[in-house]
C-alpha positions in Angstrom: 114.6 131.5 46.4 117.5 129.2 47.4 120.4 129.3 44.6 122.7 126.8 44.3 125.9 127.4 43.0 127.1 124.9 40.4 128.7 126.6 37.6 132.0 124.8 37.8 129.8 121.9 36.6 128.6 123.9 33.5 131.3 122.5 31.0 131.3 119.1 32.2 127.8 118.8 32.3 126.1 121.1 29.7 124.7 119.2 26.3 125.7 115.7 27.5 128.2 114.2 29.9 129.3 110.5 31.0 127.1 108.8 33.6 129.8 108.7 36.2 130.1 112.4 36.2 126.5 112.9 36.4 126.5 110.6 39.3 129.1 112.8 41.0 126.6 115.5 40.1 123.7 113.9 41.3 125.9 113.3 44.8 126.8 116.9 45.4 122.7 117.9 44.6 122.2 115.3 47.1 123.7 117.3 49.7 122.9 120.7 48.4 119.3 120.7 47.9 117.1 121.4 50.7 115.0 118.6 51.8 111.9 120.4 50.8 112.0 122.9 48.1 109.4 124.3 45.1 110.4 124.1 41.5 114.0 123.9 40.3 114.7 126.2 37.6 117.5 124.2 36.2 118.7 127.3 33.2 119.5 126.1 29.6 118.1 123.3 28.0 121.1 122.1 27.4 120.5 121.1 31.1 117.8 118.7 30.9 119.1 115.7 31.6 119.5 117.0 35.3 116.0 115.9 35.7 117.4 112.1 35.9 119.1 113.0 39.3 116.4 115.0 40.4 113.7 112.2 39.5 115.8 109.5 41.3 115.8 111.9 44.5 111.8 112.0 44.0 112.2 108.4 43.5 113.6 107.8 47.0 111.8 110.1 48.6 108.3 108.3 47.5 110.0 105.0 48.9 108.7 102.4 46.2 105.2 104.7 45.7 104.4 105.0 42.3 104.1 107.7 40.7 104.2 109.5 36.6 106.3 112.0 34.7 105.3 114.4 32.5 106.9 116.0 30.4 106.7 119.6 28.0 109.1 119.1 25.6 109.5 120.0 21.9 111.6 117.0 21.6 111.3 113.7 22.7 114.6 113.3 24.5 114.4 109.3 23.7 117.3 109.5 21.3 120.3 107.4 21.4 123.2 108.7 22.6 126.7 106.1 22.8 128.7 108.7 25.0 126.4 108.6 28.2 123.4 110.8 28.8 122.9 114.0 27.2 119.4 116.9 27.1 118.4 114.4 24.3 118.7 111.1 25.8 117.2 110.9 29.4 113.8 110.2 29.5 114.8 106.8 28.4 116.6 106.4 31.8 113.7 107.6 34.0 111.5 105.0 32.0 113.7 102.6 33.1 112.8 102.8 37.0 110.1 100.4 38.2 108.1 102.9 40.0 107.6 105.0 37.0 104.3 104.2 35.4 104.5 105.9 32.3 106.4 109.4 30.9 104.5 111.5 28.9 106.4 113.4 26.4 103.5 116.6 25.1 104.2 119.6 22.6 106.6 117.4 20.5 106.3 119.2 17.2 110.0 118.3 16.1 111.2 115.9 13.2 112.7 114.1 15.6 109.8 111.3 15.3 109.5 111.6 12.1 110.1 108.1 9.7 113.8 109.9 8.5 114.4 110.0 12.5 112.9 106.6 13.4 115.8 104.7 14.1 117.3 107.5 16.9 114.8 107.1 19.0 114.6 104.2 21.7 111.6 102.0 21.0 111.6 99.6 23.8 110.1 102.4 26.3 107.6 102.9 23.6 106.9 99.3 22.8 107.1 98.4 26.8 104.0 101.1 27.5 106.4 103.3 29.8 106.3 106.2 27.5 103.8 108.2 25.2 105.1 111.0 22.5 101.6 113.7 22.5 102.4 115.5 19.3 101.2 117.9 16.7 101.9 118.2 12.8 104.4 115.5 12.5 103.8 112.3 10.5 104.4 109.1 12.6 102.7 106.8 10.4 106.4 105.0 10.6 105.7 103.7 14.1 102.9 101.4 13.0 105.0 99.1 11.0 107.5 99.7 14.0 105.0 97.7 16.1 105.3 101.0 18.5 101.9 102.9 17.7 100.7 102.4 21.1 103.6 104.9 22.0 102.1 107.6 19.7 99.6 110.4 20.2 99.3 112.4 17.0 97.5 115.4 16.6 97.0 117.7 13.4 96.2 121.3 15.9 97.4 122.1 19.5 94.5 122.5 21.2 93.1 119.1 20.3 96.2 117.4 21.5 95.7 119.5 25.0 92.0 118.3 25.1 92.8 114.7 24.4 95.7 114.9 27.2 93.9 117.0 29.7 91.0 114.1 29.2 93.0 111.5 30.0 94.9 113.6 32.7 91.5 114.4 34.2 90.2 110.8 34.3 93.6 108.8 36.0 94.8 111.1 38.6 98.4 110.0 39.7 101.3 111.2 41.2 103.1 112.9 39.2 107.2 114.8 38.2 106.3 117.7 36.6 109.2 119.1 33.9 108.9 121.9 31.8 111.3 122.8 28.6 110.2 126.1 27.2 111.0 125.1 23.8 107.8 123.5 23.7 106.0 126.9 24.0 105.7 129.0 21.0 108.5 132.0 20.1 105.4 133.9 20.2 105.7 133.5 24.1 109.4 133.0 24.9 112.5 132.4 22.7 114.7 129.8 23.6 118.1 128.4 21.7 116.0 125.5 20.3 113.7 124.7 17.8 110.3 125.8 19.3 106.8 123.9 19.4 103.1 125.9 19.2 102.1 125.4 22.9 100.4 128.8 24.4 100.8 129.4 28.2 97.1 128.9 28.3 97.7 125.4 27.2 100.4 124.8 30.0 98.8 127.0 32.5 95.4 124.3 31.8 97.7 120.8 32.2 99.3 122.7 35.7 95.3 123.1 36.9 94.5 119.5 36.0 97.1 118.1 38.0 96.2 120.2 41.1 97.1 118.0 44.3 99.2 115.4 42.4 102.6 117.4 41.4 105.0 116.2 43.9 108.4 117.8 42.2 109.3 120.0 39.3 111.2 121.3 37.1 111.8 124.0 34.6 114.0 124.5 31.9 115.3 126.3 28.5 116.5 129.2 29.4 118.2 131.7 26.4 121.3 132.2 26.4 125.1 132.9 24.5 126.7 130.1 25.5 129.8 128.7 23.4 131.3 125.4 24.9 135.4 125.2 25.2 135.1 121.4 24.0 135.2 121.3 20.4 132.9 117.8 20.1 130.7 119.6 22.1 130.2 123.0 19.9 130.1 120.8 17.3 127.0 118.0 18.8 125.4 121.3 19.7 125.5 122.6 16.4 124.6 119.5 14.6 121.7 119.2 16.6 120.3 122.5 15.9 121.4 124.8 18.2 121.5 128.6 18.0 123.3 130.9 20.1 124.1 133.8 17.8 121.8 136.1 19.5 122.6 139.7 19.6 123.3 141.8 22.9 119.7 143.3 22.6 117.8 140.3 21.9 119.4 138.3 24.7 118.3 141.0 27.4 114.8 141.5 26.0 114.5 137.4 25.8 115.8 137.1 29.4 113.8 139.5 30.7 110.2 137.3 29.0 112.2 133.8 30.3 112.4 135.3 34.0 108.9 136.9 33.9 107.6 133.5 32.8 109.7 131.6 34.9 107.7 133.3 38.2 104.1 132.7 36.1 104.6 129.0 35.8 106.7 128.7 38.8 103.3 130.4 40.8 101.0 128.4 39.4 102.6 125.1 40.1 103.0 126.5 43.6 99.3 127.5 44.3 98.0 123.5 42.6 100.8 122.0 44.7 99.9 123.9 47.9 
């Protein structure tokens, strides 16, 4: 495993940041990363807005070949966000790049879509075809009068959501970004500092299998953690968004330990379909 230290990034970067200072980011990963490598296990979360970088490097590397991204994700990380890009915000920015044919966004079981959330969200991905929300247990019937229905898988259990996306995984094989945030899994299979969704690893493990031969990058994210940011608007956008990170000595270790041990799972079975 190659590591790749960057934690005097962490403050600047962590929850949200300006796009200049990712693009300085995204310059320094440029020259860091190897030019091949497996799955980047990108830590907290709070991190995944890294994946725009690490997309555009995919993007590059395919040289105007297009390819798909999917995402697991409790939330839909469309929201608006005025200060730059933030964990929330980027899959609205990966949209955006011509070669992308369409995000998928699965496991969404947050109220983020709901109607009371409507207007956070960016509609114009939705409304353009680039992006589909695969969700369970939340009512979207707001996105209808929206004219963004297209945009909306909704599902009442998990497994039905997993058969309708494996289907349609099964019968358009593409390219495709692989990213991971473990808040979509269940706490009954890892705890993360987020609001968690009702995925099982069975349900990943069978979406990994699908895409065998087409996963040309990856990522993984949503590590647990303590971490209390120095900037007061950030503690504060963390905390209005949700976040915990009173977790207790004990339960952090015991947490870490499941993260790590399913870190290696997922990271092994993305390696053997890649392969």
């Amino acid at each position: 495993m190659t590591r790749i230290a960057l934690g005097t990034w962490q403050e600047a970067i962590r929850f949200g940041c300006r796009v200049g200072v990712m693009d300085a980011l995204s310059t320094q990963l440029a020259a860091a990363l190897p030019r091949e490598h497996g799955t980047v296990l990108m830590g907290s979360g709070d991190f995944h807005h890294v994946s725009w970088p690490l997309i555009e490097r995919q993007r590059r590397r395919l040289d105007g070949k297009p390819f798909r991204i999917v995402v697991f994700d409790n939330h839909p990380d469309n929201m608006r966000f005025p200060f730059g890009v933030h964990c929330g915000s980027w899959v609205r920015r990966v949209a955006l790049m011509p070669e992308v044919t369409h995000v998928h966004v699965v496991g969404i079981t947050s109220a983020d879509i709901g109607a009371a959330s409507c207007w956070e969200n960016y509609l114009a991905p939705l409304r353009r075809g680039k992006l589909t929300y695969w969700s369970v247990g939340v009512d979207t019937r707001w996105a209808q009068w929206a004219g963004v229905a297209r945009g909306f898988r909704s599902f009442e259990h998990v497994d039905a959501m997993i058969d309708a996306f494996d289907g349609m995984l099964r019968g358009q094989p593409e390219t495709t970004y692989l990213s991971i945030d473990k808040d979509a899994f269940s706490t009954d299979v890892v705890r993360t500092n987020w609001d968690q969704g009702r995925l099982l690893e069975a349900h990943v493990d069978r979406v990994i299998d699908s895409l065998g031969g087409q996963i040309v990058a990856s990522d993984i994210t949503g590590e647990v953690s303590s971490y209390v940011y120095r900037s007061r608007w950030k503690r504060w956008l963390s905390a209005a968004d949700g976040q915990d990170i009173a977790v207790s000595a004990g339960d952090l270790a015991q947490w870490q330990a499941q993260q790590h041990a399913l870190n290696a799972r997922l990271v092994a079975r993305i390696s053997a379909v890649s392969g």
